[in-house]
C-alpha positions in Angstrom: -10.6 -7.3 -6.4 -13.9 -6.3 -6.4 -17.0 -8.4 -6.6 -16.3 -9.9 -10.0 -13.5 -12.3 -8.6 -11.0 -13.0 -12.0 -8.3 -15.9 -11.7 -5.6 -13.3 -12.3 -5.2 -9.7 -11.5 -4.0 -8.8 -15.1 -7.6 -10.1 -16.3 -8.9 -7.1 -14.7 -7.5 -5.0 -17.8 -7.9 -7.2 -20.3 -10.0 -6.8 -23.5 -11.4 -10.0 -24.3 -15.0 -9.7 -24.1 -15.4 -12.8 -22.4 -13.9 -11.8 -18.9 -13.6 -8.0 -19.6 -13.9 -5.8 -16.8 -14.0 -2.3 -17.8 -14.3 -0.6 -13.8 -10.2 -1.0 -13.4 -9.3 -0.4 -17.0 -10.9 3.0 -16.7 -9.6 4.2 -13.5 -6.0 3.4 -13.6 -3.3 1.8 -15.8 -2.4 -2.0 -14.7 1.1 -0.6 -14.7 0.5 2.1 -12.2 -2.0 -0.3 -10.3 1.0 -3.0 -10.0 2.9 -0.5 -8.5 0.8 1.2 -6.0 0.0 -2.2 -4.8 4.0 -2.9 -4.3 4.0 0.1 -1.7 1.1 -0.9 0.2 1.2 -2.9 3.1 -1.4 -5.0 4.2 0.0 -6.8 7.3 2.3 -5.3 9.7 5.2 -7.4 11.3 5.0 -9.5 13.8 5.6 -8.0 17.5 5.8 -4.0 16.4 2.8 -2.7 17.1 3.9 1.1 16.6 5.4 -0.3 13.0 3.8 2.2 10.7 4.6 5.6 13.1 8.3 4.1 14.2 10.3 6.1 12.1 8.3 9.4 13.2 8.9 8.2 16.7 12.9 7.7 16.3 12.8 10.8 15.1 10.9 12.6 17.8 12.5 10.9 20.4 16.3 12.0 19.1 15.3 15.3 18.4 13.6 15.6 21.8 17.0 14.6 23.4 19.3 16.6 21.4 17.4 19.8 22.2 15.9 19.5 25.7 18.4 19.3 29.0 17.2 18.9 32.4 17.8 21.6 35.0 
């Protein structure tokens, strides 16, 4: 995390003044830090290539077929 590399991400917020880094302490809480990086997804699975839009897609495509009827 950032260009100062630390051996654990919780030594980002730490207050010892030998490996303090202040940049992350200031911006966010490790708490809330922990926890946005739970949601975020770095790698998408394997073979789905419209992962990320599928459920907007599922959607579309039922909605699409419940209201439009071929004449």
């Amino acid at each position: 995390m950032g260009i100062v590399k630390l051996p654990k991400l919780v030594d980002y917020w730490s207050t010892d003044p030998m490996i303090t880094q202040s940049f992350a302490r200031k911006f966010v809480a490790r708490n809330r830090f922990e926890i946005l990086l739970q949601m975020v997804q770095f790698k998408k699975p394997p073979g789905d290539r419209l992962y990320t839009s599928r459920s907007l897609i599922d959607s579309l495509n039922l909605n699409f077929n419940a209201h439009y009827y071929l004449s």
